[in-house]
N, CA, C and O atoms as a printed pandas DataFrame, in Angstrom:
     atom_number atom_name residue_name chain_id  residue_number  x_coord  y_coord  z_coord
0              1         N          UNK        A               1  -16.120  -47.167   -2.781
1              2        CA          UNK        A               1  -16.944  -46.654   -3.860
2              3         C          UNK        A               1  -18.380  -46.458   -3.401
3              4         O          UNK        A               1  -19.431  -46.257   -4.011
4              5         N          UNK        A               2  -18.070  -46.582   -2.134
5              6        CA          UNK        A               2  -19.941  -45.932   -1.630
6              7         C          UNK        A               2  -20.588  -44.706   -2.282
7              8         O          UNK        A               2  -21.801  -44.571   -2.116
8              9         N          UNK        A               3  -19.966  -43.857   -2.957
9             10        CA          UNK        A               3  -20.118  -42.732   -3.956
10            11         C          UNK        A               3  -20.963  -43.572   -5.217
11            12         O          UNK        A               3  -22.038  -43.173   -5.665
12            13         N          UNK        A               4  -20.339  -44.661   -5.630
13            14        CA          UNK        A               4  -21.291  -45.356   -6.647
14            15         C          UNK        A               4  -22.780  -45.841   -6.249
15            16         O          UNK        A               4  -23.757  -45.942   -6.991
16            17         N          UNK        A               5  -22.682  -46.096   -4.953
17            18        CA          UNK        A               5  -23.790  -46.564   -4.681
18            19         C          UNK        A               5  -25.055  -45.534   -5.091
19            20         O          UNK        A               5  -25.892  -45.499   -5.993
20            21         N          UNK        A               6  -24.656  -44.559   -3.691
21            22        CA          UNK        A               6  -25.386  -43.164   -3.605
22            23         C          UNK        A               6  -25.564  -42.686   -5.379
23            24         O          UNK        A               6  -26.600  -42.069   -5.626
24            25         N          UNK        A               7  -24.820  -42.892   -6.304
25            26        CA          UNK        A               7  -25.348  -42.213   -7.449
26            27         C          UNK        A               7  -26.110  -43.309   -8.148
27            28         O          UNK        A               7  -26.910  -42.678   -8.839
28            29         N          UNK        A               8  -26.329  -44.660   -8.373
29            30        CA          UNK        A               8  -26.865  -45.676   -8.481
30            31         C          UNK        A               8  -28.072  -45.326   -8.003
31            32         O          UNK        A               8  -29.040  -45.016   -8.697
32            33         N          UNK        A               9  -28.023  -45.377   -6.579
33            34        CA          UNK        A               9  -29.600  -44.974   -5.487
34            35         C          UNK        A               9  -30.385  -44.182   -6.057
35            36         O          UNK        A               9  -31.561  -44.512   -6.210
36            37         N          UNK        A              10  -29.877  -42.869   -6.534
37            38        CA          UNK        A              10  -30.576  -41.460   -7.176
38            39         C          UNK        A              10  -30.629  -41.771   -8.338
39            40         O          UNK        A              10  -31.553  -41.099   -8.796
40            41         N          UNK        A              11  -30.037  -42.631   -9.443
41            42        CA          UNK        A              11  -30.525  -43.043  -10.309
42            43         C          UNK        A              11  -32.057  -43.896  -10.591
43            44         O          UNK        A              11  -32.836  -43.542  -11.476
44            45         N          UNK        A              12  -32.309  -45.058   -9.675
45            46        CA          UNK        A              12  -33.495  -45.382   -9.546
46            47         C          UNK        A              12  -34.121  -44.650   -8.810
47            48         O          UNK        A              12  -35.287  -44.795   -9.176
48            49         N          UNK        A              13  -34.091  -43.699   -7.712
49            50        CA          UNK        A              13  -35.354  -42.524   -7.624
50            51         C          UNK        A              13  -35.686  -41.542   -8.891
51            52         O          UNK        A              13  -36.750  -40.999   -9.187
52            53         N          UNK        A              14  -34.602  -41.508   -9.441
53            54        CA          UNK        A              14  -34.937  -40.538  -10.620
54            55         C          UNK        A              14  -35.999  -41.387  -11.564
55            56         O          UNK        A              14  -36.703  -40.849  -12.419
56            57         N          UNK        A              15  -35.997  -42.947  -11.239
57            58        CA          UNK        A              15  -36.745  -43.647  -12.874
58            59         C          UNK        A              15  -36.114  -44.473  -13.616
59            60         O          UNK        A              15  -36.468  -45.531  -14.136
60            61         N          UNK        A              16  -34.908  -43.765  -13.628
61            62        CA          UNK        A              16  -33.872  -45.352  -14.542
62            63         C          UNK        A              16  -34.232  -46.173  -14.328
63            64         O          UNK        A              16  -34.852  -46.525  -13.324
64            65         N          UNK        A              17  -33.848  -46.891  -15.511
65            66        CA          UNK        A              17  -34.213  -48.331  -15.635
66            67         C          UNK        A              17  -33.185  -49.384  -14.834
67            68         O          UNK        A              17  -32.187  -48.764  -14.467
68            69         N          UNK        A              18  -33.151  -50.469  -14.547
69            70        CA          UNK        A              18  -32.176  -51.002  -13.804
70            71         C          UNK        A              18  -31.119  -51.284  -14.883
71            72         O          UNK        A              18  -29.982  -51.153  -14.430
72            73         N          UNK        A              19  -31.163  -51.629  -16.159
73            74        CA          UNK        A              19  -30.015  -51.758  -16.832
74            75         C          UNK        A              19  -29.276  -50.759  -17.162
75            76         O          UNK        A              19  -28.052  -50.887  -17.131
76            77         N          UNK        A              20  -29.910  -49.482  -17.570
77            78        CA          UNK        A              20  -29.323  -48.114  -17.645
78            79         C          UNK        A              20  -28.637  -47.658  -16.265
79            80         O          UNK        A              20  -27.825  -46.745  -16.116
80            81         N          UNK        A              21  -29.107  -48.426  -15.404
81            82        CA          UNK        A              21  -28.401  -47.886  -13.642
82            83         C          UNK        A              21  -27.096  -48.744  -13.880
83            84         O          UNK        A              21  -25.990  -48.208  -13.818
84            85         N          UNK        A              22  -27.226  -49.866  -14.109
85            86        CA          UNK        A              22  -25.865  -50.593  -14.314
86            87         C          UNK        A              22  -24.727  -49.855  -15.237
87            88         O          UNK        A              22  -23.597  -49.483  -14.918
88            89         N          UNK        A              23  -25.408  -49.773  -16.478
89            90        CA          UNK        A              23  -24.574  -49.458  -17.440
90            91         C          UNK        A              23  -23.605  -48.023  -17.158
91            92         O          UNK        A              23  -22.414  -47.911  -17.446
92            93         N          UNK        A              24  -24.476  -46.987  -16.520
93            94        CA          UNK        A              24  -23.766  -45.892  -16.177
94            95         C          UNK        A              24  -22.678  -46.239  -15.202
95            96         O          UNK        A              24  -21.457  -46.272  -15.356
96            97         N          UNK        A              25  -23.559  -46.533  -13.984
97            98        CA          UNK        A              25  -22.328  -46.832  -12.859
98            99         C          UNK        A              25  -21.294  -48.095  -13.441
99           100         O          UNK        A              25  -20.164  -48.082  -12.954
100          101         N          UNK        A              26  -21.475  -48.743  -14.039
101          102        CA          UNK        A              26  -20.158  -49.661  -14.727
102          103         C          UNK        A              26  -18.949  -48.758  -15.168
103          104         O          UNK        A              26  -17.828  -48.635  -14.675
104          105         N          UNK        A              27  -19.630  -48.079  -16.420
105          106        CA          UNK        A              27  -19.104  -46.846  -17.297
106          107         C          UNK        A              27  -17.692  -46.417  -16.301
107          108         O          UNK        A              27  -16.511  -46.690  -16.516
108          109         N          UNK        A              28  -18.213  -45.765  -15.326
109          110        CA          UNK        A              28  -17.528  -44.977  -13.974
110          111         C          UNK        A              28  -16.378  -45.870  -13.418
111          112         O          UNK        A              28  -15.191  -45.619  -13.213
112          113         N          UNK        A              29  -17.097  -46.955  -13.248
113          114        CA          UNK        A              29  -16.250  -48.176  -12.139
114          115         C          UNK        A              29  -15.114  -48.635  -13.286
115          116         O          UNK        A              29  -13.991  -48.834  -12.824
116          117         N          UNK        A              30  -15.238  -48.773  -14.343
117          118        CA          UNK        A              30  -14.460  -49.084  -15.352
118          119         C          UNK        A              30  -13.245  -48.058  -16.135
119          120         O          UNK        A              30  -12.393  -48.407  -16.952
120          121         N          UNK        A              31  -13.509  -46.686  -15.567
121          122        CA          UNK        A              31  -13.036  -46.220  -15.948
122          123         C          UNK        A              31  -12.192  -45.571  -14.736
123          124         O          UNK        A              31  -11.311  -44.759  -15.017
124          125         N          UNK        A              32  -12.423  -45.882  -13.520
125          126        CA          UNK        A              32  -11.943  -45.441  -12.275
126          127         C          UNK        A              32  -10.691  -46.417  -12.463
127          128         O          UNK        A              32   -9.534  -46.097  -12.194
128          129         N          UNK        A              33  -11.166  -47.872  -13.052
129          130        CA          UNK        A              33  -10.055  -48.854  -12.387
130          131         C          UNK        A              33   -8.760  -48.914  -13.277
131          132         O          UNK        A              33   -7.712  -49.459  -12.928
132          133         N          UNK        A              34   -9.006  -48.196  -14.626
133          134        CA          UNK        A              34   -8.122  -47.735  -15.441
134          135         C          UNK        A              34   -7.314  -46.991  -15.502
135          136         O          UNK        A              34   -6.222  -46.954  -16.071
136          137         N          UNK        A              35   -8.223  -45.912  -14.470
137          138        CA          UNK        A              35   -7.218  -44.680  -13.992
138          139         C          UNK        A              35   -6.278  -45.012  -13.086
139          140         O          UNK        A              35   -5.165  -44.491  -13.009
140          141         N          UNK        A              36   -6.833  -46.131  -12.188
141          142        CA          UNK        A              36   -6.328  -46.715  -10.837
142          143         C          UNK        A              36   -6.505  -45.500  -10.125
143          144         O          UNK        A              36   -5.458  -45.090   -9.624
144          145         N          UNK        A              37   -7.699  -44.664   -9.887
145          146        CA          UNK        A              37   -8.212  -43.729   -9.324
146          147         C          UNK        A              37   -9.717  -44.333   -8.597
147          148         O          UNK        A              37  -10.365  -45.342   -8.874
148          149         N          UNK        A              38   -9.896  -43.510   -7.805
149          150        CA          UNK        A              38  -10.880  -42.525   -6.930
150          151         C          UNK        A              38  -12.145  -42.224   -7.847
151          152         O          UNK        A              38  -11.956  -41.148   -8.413
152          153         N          UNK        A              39  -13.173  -42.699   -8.141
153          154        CA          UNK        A              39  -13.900  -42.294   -9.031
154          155         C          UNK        A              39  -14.325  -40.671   -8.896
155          156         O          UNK        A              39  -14.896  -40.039   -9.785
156          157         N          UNK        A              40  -14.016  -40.265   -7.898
157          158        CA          UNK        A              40  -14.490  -38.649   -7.266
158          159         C          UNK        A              40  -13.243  -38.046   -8.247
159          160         O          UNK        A              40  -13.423  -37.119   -9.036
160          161         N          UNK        A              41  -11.799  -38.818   -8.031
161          162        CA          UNK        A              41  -10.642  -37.598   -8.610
162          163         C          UNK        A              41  -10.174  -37.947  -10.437
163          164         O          UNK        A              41   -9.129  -37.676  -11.027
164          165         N          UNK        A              42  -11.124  -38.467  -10.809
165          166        CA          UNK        A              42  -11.111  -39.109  -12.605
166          167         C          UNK        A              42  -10.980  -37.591  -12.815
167          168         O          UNK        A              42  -11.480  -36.675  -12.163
168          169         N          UNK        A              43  -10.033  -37.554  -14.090
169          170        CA          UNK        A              43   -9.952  -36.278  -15.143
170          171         C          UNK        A              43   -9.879  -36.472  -16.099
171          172         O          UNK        A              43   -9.411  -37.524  -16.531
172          173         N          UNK        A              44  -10.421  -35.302  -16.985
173          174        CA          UNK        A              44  -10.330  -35.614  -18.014
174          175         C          UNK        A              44   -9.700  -36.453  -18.840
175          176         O          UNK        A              44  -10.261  -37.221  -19.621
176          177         N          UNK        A              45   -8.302  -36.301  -18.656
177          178        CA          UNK        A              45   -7.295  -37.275  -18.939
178          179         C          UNK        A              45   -7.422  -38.806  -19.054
179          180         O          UNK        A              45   -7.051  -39.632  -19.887
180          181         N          UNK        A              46   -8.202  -38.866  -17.698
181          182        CA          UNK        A              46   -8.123  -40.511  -17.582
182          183         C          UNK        A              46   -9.310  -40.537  -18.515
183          184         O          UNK        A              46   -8.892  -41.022  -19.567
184          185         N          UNK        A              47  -10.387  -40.292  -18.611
185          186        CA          UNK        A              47  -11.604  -40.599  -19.649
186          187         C          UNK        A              47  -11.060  -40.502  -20.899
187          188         O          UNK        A              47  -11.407  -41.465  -21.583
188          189         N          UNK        A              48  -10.257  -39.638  -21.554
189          190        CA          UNK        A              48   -9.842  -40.227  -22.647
190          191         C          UNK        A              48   -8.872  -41.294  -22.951
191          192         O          UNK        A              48   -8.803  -42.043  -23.926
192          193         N          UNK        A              49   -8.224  -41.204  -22.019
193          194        CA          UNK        A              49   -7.246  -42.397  -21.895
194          195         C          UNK        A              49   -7.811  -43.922  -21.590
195          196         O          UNK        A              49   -7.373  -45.045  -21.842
196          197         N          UNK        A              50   -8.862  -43.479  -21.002
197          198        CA          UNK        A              50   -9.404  -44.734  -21.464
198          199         C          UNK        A              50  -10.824  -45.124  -22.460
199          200         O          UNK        A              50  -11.327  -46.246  -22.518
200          201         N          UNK        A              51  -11.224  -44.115  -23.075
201          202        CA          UNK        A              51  -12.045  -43.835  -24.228
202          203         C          UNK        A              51  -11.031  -44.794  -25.075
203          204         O          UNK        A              51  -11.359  -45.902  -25.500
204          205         N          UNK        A              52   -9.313  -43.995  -25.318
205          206        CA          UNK        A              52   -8.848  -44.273  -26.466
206          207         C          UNK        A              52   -8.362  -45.866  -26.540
207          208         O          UNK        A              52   -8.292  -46.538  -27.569
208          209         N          UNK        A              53   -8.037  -46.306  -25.160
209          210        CA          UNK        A              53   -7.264  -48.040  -25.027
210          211         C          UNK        A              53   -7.696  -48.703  -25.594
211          212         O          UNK        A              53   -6.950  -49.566  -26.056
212          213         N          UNK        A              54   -9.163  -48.765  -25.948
213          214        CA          UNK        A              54   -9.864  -50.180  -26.332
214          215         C          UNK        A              54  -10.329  -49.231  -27.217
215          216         O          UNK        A              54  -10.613  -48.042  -27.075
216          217         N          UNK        A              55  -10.371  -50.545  -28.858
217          218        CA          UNK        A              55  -10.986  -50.090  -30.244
218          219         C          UNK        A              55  -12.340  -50.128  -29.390
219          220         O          UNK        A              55  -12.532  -50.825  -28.393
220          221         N          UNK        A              56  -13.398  -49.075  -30.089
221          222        CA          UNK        A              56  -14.443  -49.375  -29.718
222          223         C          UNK        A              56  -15.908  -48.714  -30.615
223          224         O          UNK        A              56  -15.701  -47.523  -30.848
224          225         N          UNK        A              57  -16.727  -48.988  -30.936
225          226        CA          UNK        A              57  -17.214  -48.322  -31.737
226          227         C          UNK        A              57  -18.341  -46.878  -31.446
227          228         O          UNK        A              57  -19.231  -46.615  -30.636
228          229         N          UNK        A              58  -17.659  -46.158  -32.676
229          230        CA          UNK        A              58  -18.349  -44.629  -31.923
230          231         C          UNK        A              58  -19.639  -44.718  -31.287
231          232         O          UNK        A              58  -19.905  -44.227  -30.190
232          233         N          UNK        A              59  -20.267  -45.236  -31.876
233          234        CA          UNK        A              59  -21.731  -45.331  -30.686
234          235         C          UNK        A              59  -21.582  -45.765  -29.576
235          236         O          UNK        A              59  -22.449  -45.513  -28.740
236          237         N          UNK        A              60  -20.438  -46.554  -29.220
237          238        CA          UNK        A              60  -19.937  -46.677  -28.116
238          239         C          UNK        A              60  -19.411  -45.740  -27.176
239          240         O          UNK        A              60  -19.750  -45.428  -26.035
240          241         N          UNK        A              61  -18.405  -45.334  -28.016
241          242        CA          UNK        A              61  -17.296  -44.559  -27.305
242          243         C          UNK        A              61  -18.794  -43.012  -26.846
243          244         O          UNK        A              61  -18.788  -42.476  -25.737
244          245         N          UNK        A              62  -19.554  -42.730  -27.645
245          246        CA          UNK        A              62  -20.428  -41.709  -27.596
246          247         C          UNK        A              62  -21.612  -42.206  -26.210
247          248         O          UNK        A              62  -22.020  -41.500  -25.287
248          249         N          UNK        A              63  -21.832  -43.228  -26.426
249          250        CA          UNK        A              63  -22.529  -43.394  -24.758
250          251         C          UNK        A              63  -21.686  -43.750  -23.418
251          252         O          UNK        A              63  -22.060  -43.613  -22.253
252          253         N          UNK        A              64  -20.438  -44.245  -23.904
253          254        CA          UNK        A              64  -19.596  -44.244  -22.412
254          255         C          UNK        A              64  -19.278  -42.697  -21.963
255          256         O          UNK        A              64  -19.385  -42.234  -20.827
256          257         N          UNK        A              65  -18.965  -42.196  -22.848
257          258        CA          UNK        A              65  -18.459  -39.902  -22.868
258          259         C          UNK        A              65  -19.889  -39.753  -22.035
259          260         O          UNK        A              65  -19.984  -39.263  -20.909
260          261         N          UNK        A              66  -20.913  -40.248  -22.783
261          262        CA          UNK        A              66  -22.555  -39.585  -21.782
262          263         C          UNK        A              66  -22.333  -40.329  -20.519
263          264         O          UNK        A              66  -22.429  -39.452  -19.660
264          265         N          UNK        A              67  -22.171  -41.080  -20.121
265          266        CA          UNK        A              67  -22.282  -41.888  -19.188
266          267         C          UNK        A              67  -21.431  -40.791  -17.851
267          268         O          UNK        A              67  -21.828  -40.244  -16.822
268          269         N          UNK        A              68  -20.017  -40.884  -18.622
269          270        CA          UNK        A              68  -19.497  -40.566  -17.676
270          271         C          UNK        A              68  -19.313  -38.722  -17.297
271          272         O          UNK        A              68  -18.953  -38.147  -16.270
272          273         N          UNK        A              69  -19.765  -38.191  -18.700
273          274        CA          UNK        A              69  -20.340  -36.727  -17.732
274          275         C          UNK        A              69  -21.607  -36.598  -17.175
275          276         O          UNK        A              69  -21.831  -35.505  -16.653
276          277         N          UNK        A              70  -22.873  -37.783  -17.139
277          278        CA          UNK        A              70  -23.583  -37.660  -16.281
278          279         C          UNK        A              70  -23.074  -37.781  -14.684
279          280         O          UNK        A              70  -23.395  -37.116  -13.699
280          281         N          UNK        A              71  -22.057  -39.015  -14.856
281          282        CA          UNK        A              71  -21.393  -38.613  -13.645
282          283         C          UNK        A              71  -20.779  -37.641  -12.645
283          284         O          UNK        A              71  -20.956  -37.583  -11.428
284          285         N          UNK        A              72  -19.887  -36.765  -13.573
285          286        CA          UNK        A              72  -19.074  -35.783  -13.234
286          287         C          UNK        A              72  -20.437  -34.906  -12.647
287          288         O          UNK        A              72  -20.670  -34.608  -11.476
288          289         N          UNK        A              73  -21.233  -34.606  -13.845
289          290        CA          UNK        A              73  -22.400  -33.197  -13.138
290          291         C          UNK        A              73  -23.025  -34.158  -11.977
291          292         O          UNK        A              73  -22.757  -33.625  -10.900
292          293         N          UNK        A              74  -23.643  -35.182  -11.807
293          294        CA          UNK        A              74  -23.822  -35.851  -10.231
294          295         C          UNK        A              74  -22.696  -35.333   -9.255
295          296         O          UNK        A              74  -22.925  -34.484   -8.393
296          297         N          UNK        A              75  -21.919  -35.698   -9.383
297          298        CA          UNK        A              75  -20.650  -35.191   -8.416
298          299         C          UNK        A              75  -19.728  -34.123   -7.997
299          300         O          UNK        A              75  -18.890  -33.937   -7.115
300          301         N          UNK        A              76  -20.591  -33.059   -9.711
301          302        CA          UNK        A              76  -20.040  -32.074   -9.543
302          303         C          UNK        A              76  -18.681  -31.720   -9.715
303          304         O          UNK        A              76  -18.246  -30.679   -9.222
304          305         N          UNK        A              77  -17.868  -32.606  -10.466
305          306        CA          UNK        A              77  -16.739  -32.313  -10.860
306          307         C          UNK        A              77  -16.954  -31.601  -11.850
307          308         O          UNK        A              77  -18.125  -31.637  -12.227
308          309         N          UNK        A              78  -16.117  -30.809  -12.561
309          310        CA          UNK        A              78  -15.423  -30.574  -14.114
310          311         C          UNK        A              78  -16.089  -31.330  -15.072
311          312         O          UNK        A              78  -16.197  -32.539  -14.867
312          313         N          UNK        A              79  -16.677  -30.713  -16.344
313          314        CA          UNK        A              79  -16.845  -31.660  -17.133
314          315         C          UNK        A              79  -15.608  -31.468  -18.348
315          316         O          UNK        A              79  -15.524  -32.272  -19.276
């Protein structure tokens, strides 16, 4: 997951805060390990699939979705 790092890294050059650096790259790592994926090959699929597993509350579920298409446009996948 050296990919997490590197987007972590550019997160604090960008300014983030260190808890907002966590929280995103968690977001990712948490949702990679759900997929039992590659955080580079996550699809759509798996983000909702794991949006939907755990009750969670929409303000929730609405900053993990941000979280993790800030990711995708970092990496340039698909959003």
């Amino acid at each position: 997951m050296d990919e997490l790092h590197n987007y972590a890294a550019d997160l604090e050059r960008q300014g983030y805060r260190p808890a907002t650096v966590r929280a995103k790259v968690t977001a990712v790592r948490l949702c990679a390990t759900f997929a039992e994926r590659d955080p580079r090959e996550l699809t759509r699929e798996d983000v909702l699939a794991w949006l939907g597993a755990v009750e969670r509350a929409a303000n929730s579920r609405i900053k993990y979705l941000s979280h993790l298409r800030a990711w995708c446009a970092w990496d340039g996948l698909p959003d």
